[in-house]
C-alpha positions in Angstrom: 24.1 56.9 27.5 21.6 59.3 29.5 20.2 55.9 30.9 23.5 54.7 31.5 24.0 57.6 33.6 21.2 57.3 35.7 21.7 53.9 36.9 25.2 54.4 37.5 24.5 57.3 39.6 22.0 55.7 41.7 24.5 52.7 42.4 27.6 55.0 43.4 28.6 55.6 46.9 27.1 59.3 47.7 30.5 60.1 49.2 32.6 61.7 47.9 30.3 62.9 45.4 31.6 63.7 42.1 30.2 66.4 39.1 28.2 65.4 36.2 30.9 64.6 34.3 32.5 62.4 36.3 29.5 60.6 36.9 29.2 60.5 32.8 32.7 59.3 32.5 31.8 56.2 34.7 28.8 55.7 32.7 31.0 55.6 29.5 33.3 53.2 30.4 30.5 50.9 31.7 29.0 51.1 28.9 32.2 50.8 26.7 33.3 47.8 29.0 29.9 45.6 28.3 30.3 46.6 24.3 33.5 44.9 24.5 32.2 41.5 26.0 31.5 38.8 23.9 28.8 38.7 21.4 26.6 36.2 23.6 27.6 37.9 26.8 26.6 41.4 25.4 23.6 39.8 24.0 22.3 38.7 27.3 22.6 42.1 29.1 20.6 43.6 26.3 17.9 41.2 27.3 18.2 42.2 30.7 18.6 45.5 30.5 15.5 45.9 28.5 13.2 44.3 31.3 15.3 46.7 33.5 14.4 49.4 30.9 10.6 48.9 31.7 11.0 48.4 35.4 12.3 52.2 35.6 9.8 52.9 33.6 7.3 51.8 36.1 8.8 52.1 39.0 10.6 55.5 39.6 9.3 59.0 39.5 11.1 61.2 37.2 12.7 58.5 34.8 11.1 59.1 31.4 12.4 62.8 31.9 15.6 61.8 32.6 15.1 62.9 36.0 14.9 60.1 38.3 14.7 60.7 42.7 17.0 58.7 43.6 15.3 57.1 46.7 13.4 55.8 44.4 15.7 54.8 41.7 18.1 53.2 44.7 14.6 51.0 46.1 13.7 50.2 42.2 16.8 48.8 41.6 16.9 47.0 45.1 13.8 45.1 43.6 14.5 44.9 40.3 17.4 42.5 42.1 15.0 40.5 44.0 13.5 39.1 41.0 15.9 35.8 40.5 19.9 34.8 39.5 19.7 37.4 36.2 18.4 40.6 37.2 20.8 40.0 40.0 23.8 39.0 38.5 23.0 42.7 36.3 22.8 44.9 39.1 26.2 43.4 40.0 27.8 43.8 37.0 26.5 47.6 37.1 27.8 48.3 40.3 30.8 46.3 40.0 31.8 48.3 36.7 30.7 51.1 38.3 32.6 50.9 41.4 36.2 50.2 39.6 35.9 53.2 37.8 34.9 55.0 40.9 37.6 54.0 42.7 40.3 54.7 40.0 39.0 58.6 40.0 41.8 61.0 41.1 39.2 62.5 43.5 38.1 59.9 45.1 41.4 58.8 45.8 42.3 61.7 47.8 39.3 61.5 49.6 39.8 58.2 50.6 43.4 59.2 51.7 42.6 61.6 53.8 
């Protein structure tokens, strides 16, 4: 989940920011939302996700901690994209999950309505 985190994190919008646990929240129902998906769907992230896996690994400061900057987890992921239709269309499922929760949030809402 902790890796889950991370990513979504580096893919949100920085404003308006939310806690820890809002941030963990969107990271669960990513999560939850891909366990749902068919077998061979589901299947096919976890082969992407575990080149991703090793990516971070090699790419950003801070990852293997659980600590990640985010400059550099924002540029990794930028790159990891780059790399053809696959990594691609998993960076866009990240965000895309990650942005529908973000946007269903209470306090984002008001921010935006202000």
């Amino acid at each position: 989940m902790k890796i889950y985190c991370m990513i979504v994190a580096a893919l949100l919008p920085p404003s308006p920011a939310l806690t820890a646990k809002g941030v963990d929240e969107i990271a669960g129902f990513v999560k939850d939302t891909i366990a749902l998906s068919p077998w061979h769907l589901r299947m096919g992230v976890r082969v992407a996700e575990t080149a991703l896996l090793f990516w971070l690994l090699l790419r950003v400061k801070g990852f293997a901690t659980g600590k990640p900057e985010a400059d550099s987890m924002r540029a990794a992921l930028r790159r990891f994209e780059k790399f053809g239709n696959i990594p691609a269309t998993l960076i866009r499922l990240y965000r895309s999950l990650s942005l529908l929760a973000w946007e269903e949030r209470l306090e984002v809402v008001k921010a935006l309505a202000a």
